[in-house]
TORVEX-17994 format. One record per residue (C-alpha): residue in three letters; y, z, x. Coordinates in Angstrom, 2 decimals, padded with zeros to 5 digits. Example, Ala and Ser with C-alpha at 12.3 -4.5 7.8 and 13.67 -1.06 7.14 Angstrom:
BEGIN
     r         y         z         x
   Ala   -004.50    007.80    012.30
   Ser   -001.06    007.14    013.67
***
This chain:
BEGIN
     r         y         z         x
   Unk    023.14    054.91    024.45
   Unk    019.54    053.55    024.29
   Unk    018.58    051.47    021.66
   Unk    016.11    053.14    019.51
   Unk    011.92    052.32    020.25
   Unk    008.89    053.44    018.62
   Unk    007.25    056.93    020.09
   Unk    003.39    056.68    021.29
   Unk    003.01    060.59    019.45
   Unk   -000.28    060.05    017.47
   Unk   -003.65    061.19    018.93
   Unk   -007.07    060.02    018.10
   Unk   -007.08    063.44    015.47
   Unk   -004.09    062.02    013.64
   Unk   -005.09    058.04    014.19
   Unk   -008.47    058.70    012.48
   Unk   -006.74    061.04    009.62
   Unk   -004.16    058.12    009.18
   Unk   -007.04    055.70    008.52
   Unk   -009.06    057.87    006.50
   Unk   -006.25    058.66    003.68
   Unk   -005.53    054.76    003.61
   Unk   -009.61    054.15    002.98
   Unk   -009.85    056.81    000.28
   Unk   -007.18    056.26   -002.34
   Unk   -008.03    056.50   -006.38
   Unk   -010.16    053.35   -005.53
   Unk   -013.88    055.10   -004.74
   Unk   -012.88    056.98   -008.30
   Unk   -012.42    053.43   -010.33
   Unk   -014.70    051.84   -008.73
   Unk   -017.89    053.69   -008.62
   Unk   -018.13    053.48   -012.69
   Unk   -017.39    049.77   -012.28
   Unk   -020.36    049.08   -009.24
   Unk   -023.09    051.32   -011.48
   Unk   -022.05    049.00   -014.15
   Unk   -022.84    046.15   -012.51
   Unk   -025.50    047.23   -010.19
   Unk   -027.60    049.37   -012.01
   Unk   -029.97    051.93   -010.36
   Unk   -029.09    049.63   -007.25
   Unk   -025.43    050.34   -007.21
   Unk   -026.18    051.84   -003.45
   Unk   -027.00    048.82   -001.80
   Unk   -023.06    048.06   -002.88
   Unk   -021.72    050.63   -000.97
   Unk   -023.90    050.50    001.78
   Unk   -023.18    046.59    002.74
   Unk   -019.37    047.37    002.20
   Unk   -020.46    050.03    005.11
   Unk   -022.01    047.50    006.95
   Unk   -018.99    044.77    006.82
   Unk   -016.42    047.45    007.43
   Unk   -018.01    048.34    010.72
   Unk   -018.79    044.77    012.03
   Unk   -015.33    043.76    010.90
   Unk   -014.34    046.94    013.01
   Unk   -015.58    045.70    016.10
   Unk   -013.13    042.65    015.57
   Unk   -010.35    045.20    014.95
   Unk   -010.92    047.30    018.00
   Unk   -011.29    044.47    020.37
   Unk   -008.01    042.77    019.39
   Unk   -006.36    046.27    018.92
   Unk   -006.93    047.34    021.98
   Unk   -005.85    044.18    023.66
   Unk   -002.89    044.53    021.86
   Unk   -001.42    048.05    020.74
   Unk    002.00    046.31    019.08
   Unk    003.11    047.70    015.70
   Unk    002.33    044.78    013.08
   Unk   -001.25    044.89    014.27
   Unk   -002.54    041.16    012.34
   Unk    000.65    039.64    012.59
   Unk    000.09    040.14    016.95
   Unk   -003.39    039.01    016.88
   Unk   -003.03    036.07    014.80
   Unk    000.02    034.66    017.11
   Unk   -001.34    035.80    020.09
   Unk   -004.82    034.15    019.00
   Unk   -003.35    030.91    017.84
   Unk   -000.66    030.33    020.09
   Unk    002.56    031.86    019.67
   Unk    004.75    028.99    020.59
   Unk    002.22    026.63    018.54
   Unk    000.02    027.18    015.30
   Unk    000.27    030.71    015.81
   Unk    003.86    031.24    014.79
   Unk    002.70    029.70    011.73
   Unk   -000.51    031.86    011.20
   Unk    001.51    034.52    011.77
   Unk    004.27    034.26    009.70
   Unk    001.54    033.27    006.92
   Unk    000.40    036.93    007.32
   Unk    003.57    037.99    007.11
   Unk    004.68    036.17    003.92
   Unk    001.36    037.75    002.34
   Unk    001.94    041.39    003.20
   Unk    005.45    040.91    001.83
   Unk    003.73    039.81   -001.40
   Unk    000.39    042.12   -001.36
   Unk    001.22    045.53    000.64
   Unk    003.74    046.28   -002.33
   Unk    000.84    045.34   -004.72
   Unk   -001.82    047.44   -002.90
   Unk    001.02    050.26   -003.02
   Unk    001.29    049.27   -006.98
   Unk   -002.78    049.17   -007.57
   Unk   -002.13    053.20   -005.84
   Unk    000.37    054.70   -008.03
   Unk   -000.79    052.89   -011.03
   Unk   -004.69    054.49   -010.26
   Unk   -002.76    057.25   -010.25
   Unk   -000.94    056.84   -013.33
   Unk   -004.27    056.27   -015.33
   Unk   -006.01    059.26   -013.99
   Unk   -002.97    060.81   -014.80
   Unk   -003.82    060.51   -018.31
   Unk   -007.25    062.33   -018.22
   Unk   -004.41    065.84   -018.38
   Unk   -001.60    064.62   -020.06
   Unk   -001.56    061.71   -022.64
   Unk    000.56    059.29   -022.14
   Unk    001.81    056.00   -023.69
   Unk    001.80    052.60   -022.10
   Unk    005.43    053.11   -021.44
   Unk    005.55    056.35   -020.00
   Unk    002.37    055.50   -017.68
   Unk    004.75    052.60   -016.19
   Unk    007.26    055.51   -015.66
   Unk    005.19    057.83   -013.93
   Unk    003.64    054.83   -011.75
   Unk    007.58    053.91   -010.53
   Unk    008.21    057.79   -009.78
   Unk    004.89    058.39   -007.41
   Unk    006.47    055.15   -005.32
   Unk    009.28    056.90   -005.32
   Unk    008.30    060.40   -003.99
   Unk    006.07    058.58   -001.38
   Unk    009.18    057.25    000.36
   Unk    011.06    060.12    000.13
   Unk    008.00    061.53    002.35
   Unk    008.12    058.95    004.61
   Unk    012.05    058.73    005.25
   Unk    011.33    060.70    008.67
   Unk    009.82    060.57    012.58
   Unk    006.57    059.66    012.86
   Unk    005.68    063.01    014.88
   Unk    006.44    065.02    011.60
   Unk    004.35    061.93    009.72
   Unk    001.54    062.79    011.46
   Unk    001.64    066.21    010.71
   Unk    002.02    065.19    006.55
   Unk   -001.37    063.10    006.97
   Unk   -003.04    065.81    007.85
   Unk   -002.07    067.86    005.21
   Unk   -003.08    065.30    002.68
   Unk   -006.68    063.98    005.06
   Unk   -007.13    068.14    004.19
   Unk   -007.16    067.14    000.03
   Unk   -009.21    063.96    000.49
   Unk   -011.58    065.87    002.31
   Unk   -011.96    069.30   -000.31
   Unk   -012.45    066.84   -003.32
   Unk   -014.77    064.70   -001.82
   Unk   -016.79    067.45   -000.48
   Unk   -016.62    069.11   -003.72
   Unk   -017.70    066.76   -005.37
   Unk   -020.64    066.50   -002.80
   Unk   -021.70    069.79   -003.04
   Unk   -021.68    070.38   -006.59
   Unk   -024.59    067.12   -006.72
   Unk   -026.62    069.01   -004.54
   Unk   -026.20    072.69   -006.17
   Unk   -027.28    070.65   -008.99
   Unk   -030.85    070.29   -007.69
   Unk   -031.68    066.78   -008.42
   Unk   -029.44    065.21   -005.42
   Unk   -031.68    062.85   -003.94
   Unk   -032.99    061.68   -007.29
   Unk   -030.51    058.26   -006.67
   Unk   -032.20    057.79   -003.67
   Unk   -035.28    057.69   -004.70
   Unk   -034.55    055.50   -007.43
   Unk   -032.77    053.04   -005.66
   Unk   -035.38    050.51   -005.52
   Unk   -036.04    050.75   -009.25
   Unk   -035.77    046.98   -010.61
   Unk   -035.38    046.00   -006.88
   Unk   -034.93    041.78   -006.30
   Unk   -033.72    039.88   -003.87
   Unk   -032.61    037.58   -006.43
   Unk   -029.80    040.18   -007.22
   Unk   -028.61    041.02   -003.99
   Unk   -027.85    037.30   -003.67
   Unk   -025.82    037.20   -006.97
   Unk   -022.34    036.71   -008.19
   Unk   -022.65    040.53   -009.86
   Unk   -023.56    042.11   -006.68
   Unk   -020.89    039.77   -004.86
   Unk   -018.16    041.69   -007.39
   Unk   -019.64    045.09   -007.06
   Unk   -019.20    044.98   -003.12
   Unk   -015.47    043.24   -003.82
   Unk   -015.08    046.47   -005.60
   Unk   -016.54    048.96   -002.70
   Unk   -015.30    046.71    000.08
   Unk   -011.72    047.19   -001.52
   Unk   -012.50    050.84   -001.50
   Unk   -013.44    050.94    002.47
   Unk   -010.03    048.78    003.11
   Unk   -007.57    050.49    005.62
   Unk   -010.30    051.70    008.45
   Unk   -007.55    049.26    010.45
   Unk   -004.15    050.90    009.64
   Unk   -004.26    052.38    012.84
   Unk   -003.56    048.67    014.18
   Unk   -000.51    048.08    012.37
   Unk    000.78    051.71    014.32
   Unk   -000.51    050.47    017.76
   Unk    003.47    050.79    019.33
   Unk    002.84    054.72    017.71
   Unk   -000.64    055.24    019.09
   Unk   -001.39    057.47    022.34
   Unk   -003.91    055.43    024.63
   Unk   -004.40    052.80    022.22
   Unk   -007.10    051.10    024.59
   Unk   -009.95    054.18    023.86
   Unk   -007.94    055.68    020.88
   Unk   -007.58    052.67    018.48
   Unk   -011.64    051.34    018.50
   Unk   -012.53    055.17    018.26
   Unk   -010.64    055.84    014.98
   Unk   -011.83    053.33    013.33
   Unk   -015.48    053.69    013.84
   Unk   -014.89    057.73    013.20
   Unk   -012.78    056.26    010.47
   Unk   -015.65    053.73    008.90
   Unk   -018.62    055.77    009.35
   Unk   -017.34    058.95    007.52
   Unk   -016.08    057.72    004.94
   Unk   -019.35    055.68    004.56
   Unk   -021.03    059.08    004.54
   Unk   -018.90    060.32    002.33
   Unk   -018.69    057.56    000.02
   Unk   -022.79    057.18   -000.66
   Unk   -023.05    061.10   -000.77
   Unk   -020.19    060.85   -003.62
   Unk   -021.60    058.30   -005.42
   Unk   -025.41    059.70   -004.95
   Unk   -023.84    063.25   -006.43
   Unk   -022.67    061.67   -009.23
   Unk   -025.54    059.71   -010.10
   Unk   -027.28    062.79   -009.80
   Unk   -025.73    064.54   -012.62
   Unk   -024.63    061.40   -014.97
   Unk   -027.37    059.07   -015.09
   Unk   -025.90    054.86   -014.14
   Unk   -027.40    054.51   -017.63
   Unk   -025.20    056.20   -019.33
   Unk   -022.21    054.89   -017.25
   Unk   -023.16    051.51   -017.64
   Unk   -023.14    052.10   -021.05
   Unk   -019.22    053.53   -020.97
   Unk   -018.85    050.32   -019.16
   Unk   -019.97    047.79   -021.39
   Unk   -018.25    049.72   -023.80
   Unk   -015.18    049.86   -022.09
   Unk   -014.50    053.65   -022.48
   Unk   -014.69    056.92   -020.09
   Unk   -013.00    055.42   -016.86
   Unk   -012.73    059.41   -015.43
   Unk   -016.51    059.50   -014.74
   Unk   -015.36    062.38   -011.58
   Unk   -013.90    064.22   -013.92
   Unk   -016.92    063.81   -016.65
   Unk   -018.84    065.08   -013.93
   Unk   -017.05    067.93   -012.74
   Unk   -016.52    068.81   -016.21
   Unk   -020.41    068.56   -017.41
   Unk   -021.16    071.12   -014.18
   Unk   -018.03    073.03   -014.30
   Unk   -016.37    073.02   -017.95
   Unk   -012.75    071.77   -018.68
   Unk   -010.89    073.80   -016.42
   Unk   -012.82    072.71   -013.50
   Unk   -012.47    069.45   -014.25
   Unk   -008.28    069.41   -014.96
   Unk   -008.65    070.78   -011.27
   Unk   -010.38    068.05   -009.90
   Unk   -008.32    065.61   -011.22
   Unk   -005.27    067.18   -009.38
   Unk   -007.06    066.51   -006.51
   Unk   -008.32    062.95   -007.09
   Unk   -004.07    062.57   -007.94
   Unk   -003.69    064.54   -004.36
   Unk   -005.90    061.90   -002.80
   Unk   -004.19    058.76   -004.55
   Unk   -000.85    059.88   -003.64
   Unk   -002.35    060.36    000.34
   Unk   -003.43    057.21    000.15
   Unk   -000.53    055.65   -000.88
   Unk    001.14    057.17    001.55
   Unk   -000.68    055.62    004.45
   Unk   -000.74    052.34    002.86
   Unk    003.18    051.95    003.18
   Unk    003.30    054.00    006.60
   Unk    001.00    050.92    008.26
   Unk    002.49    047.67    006.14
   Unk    006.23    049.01    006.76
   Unk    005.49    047.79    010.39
   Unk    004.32    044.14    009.51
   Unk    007.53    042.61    008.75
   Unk    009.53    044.84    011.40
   Unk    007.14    043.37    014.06
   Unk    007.77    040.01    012.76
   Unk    011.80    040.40    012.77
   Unk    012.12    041.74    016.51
   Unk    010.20    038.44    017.27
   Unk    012.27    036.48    016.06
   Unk    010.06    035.31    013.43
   Unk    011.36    037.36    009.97
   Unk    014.55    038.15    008.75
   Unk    016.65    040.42    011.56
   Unk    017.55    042.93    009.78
   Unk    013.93    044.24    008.99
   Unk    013.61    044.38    012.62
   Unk    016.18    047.44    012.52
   Unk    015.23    051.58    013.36
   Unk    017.01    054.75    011.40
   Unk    019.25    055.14    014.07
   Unk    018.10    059.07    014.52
   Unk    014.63    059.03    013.38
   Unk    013.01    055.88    014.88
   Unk    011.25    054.50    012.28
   Unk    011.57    050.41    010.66
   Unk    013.45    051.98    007.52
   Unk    015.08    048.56    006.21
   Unk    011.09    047.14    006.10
   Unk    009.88    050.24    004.10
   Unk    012.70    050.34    001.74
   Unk    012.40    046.67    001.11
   Unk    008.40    047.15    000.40
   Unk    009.12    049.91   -001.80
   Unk    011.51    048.30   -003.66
   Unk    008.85    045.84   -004.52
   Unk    006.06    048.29   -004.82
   Unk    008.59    049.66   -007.07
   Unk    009.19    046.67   -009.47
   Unk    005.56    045.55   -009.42
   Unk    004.41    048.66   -010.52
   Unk    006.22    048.53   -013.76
   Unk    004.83    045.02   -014.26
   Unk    001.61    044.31   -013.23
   Unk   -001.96    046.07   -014.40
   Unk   -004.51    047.33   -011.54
   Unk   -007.62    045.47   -012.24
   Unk   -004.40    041.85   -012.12
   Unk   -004.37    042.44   -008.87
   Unk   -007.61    043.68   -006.86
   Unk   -009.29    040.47   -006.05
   Unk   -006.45    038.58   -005.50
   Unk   -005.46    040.81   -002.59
   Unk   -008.60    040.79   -000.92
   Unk   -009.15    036.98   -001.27
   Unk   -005.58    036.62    000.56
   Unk   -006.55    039.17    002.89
   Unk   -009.88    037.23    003.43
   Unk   -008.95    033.71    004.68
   Unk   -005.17    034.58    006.86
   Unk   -006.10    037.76    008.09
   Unk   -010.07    039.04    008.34
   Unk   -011.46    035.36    008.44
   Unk   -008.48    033.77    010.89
   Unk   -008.65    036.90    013.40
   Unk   -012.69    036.36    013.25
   Unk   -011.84    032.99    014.95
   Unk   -008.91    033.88    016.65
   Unk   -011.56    036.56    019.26
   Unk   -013.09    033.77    019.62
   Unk   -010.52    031.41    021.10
   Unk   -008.91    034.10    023.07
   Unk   -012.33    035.04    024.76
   Unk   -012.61    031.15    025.48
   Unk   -009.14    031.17    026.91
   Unk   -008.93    034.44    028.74
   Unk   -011.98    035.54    029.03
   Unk   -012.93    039.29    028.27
   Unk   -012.80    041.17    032.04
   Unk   -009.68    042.64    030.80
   Unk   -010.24    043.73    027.46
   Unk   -010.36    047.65    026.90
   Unk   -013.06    047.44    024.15
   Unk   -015.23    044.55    024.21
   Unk   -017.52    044.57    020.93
   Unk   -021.16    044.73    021.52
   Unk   -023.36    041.50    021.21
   Unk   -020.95    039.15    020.83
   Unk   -020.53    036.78    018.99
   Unk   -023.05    037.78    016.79
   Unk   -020.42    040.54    015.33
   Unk   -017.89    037.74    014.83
   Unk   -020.56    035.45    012.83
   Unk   -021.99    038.00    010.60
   Unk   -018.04    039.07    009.51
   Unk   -017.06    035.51    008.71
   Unk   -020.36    034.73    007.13
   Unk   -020.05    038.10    004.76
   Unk   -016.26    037.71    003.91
   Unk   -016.96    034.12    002.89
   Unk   -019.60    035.47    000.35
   Unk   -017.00    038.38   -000.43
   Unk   -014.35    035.11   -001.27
   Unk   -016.80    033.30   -003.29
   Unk   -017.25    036.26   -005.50
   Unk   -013.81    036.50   -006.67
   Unk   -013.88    033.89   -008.89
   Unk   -012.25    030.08   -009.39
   Unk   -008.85    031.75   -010.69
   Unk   -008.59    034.38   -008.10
   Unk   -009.31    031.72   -005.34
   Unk   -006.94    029.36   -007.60
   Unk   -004.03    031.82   -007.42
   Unk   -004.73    032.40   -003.48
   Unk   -004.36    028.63   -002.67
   Unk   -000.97    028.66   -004.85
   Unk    000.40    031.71   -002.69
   Unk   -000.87    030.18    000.63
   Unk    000.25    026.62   -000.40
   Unk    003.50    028.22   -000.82
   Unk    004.03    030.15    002.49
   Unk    002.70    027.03    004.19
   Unk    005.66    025.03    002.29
   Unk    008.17    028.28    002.65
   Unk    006.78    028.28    006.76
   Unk    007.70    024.23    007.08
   Unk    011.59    024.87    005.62
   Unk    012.18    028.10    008.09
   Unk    010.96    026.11    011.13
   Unk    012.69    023.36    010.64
   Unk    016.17    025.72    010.32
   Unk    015.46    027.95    013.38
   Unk    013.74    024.88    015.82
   Unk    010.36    026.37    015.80
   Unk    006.46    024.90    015.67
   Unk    005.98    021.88    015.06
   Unk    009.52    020.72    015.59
   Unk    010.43    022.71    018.53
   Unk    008.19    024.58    021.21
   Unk    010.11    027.33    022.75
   Unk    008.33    028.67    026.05
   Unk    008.34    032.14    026.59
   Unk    006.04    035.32    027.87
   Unk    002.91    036.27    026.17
   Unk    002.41    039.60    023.92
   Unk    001.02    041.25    027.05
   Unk    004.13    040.91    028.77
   Unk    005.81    043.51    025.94
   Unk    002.62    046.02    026.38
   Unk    002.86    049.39    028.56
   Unk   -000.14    048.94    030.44
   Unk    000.17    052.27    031.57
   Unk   -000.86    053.40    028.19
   Unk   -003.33    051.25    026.94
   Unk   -006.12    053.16    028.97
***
């Protein structure tokens, strides 16, 4: 009997839906408050240079996702980059170590979003939001204890909610009749001064962390039909919707609750379910408890992509030889890493009943920042120097200008977290590095042994990467 593989059975359709349910979780509904608090009548310019990074951090994601449609997406492109018989296995496992530690706290920030929106229909106590938090984890790996063929079909039931609410949301700014009014104002108070400030530096931390997961379609590159065209076109698909949907949702709300009056809620630290304000002030009540369902519909979608793509990180790792072995296992029926998702839910699980959302926000996107975004940045560029870019699929356009501008912005993006968020990163990445050294030593590997072997490309169908 043959050992068990993962199936190539998503499309671009289901690629891009996969994405799109990862980028829109309860985060656009926390944050926008939180970026017209900040921003002022300018809170646009927020959302529109989390657009821009997204999509030139994109073109970094499609070239190396192309090049190499394995599931674990980073954790390929940082070996592959770096060497994987040299630095590389330590890069690697580096990303590894951190998705171990933050995909379970991204999947945390999720339910407990949806916990606290939770509470704009039901009250509920400190102790029985924890509850509720634990029980969404829960149900989202109940849904996806199955094949990824039937996944597929689950996103796009849930891309269907993100895509009502947000357009509801949408359309009830513009049957308003004072849409545009945002726009218009956007400029109001304009200076350069801000837009090279710490406050605009932590609104677009909080819209940038909105946009994350317009690359989950890398961590499924094993799962992805004609990853070579398919993965670069989902994301872009992926990065510019959402962007349109994103400013249009935040322009509709703007429209009909002035960003006076929220940053006023902000300062004050009250009325965190400005959606459901605004349904509610162009609706009534009942219109409003049904939006919230939906905002819940979307957080739970989210969620659910968000442990679909990480559950493949540490698998990837183990059948390399480079994790634990027995996350490298398949259900023996239904294909999928099972061992890695229950051990991330577990986590997501416990860290849910401990940790607040606004603990962990920053400090996931400044680890994210330096191992994975900044380090593949460099790593296109020493593979390009090394072997060249005739073979690539999808080469990005006007290189390296692409690969300048994305280190150059997430830099800015680190800076703006703060000394104890950068603190805390440089005590979780001084501890994988020390955590990397002990392994190494044990199993022979970089720096104390060199082990020669094929490259990633020798474990790719090229058949299938057209």
């Amino acid at each position: 009997m043959a050992a068990p593989k993962l199936q190539r059975s998503l499309g671009l359709f289901q690629s891009t839906v996969v994405n799109m349910i990862d980028m829109v979780g309860i985060g656009p509904f926390v944050t926008l408050p939180i970026v017209m608090g900040l921003m002022g009548g300018m809170f646009l310019y927020a959302w529109i240079a989390g657009a821009i990074l997204s999509l030139v951090d994109a073109m970094i994601w499609s070239e190396l996702g192309a090049a190499y449609p394995l599931a674990g997406g980073s954790y390929n492109f940082l070996k592959e980059a770096y060497g994987k018989n040299g630095m590389g296995r330590m890069m690697s496992f580096l990303y590894v170590w951190q998705t171990v530690i933050q995909a379970p706290l991204v999947a945390a920030s999720a339910a407990i979003g949806f916990s606290q929106y939770l509470g704009y229909l039901v009250e509920l106590g400190p102790v029985e939001q924890k509850l509720v938090s634990a029980s969404v984890i829960v149900v989202v790996t109940i849904l996806l204890y199955r094949k990824i063929d039937s996944i597929g079909k689950i996103a796009v039931l849930l891309w269907t909610g993100v895509i009502l609410t947000i357009g509801w949301i949408i359309i009830g700014g513009v049957a308003h009749g004072n849409f545009l009014q945002p726009l218009k104002d956007i400029n109001a108070g304009f200076s350069w001064g801000q837009l090279a400030s710490f406050a605009f530096g932590q609104a677009c931390i909080k819209s940038i962390y909105s946009y994350l997961g317009y690359y989950n379609v890398c961590h499924l590159g094993a799962e992805i039909k004609y990853p070579g065209k398919n993965i670069p076109r989902s994301m872009f698909i992926s990065v510019i919707g959402i962007a349109i949907l994103y400013i249009a949702m935040n322009t509709s709300v703007a429209s009909v609750i002035s960003w006076q009056e929220v940053k006023q809620w902000q300062d004050a630290g009250i009325n965190n379910f400005v959606v459901s304000t605004f349904i509610e002030r162009l609706y009534g009540h009942a219109a409003a408890n049904t939006a919230t369902v939906m905002i819940l519909w979307v957080a739970l979608a989210s969620l659910f992509a968000v442990m679909l793509g990480y559950s493949r990180v540490p698998y990837a790792a183990a059948i390399d030889g480079a994790f634990f072995k027995v996350f490298g296992k398949l259900h023996p029926t239904r294909n999928f890493p099972y061992i890695s998702l229950l051990v991330l839910a577990a986590f997501a699980f416990v860290f849910s009943l401990l940790f607040r959302m606004s603990d962990v926000i920053s400090g996931i996107l400044a680890m994210r920042i330096m191992v994975q975004f900044i380090g593949q940045a460099v790593g296109v560029v020493i593979l390009r120097k090394r072997n060249g870019s005739k073979h690539l699929p999808y080469k990005m356009p006007l290189y390296p200008i692409p690969v300048i501008l994305a280190i150059a912005m997430w830099l800015f993006i680190f800076y703006s977290t703060g000394f104890a968020v950068i603190k805390s990163f440089l005590i979780v990445f001084g501890t994988g590095v020390v955590v990397y050294f002990i392994y190494a030593k044990l199993q022979h590997q970089w720096p104390y042994k060199t082990v020669a072997g094929a490259t990633l490309t020798d474990d790719i169908d090229i058949d299938k990467n057209n």
